[in-house]
C-alpha positions, -999 to 999 in steps of 0.1 A, spaced: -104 -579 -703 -83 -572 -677 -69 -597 -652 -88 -579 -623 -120 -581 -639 -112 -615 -650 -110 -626 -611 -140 -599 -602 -166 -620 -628 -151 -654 -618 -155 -643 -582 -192 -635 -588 -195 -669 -605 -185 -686 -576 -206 -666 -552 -234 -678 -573 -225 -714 -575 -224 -711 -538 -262 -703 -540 -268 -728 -556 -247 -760 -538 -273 -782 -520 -298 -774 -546 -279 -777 -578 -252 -802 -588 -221 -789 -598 -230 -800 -630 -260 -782 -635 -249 -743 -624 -247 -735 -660 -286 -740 -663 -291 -709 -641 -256 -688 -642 -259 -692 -683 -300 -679 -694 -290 -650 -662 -261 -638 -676 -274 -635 -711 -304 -618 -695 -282 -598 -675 -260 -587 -703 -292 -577 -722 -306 -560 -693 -275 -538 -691 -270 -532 -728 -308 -518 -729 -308 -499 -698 -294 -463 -709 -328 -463 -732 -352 -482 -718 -372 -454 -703 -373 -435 -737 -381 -471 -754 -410 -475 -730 -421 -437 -738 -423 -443 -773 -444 -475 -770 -469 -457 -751 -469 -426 -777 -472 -455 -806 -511 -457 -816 -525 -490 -806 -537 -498 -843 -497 -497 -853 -492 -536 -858 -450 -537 -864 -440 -511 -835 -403 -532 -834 -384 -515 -859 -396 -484 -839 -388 -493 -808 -355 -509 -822 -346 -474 -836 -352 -458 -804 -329 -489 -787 -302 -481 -810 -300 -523 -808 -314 -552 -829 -338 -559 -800 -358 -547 -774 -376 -551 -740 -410 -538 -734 -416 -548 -701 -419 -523 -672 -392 -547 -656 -354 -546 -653 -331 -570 -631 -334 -538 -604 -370 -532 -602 -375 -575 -599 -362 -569 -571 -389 -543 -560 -410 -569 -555 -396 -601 -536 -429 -618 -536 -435 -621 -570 -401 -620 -582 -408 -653 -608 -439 -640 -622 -419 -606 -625 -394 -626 -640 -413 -643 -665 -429 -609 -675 -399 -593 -677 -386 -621 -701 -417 -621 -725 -409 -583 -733 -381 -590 -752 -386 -588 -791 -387 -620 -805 -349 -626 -814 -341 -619 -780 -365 -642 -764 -355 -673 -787 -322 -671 -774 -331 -672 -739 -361 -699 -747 -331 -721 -755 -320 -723 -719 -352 -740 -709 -354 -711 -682 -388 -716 -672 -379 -748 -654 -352 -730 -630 -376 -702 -624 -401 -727 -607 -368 -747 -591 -353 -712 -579 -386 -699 -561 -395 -733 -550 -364 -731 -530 -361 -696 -519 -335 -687 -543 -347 -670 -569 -347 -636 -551 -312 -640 -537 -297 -652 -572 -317 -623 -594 -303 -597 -570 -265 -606 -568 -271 -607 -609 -287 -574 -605 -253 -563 -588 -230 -574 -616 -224 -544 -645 -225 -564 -677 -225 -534 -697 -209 -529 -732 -185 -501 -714 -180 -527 -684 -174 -559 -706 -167 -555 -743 -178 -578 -769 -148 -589 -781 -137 -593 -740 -169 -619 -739 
């Protein structure tokens, strides 16, 4: 990675963590900058086929019980999300931004969602929205371009 992007995604870090001071300990950014950036980096590796992912699932007949390796194909990755939601369309919605979340989050194939389950997330969902936050720190993820031709993953 380059030294200007180097100082562009430790710039966005910081504009985060200053979101977060007051609410958050220092100590404790890493429980929401961490689960959103793997989120984020998902959300951005899936985009360039998640309409045609979303397509398919509606095509698939409902009695098909294993539609993954389907949907994975169609993905071109190991995992998938099935939810009408990306980090730009939570944003369509500012009320409901943590149920959006959450749904957005359970339409990852199982792998996926382990690895985010990990994080506990559910907990800085309700913290985020019970302080107003959760809108402001989705969208200035939303703005960042994790994508494999943005940020390699040998660069991560």
């Amino acid at each position: 990675m380059s030294g200007g992007a180097i100082k562009n995604h430790a710039g966005f870090i910081w504009s985060v963590a200053d979101l977060l001071r007051g609410v958050y300990k220092q100590s404790e950014y890493g429980r929401v900058i961490l689960p959103l950036t793997v989120l984020r980096r998902l959300d951005c590796v899936l985009e360039p086929t998640k309409a045609e992912v979303l397509e398919t699932m509606a095509d698939l007949p409902e009695t098909l019980r294993n539609r993954e390796p389907l949907l994975q194909q169609v993905a071109g990755q190991p995992f998938v999300n099935t939810s009408k939601h990306t980090f730009h369309t939570l944003l369509g919605d500012p009320d409901n931004v943590a149920g959006n979340l959450r749904n957005y989050i359970a339409g990852f194939s199982e792998s996926a969602r382990d690895i985010v389950d990990k994080f506990n997330f559910d907990v800085q969902i309700d913290r985020l929205d019970d302080h107003n936050l959760l809108y402001l720190v989705v969208s200035k993820f939303a703005e960042i371009d994790l994508s494999p031709a943005a940020v390699s993953n040998l660069d991560e």
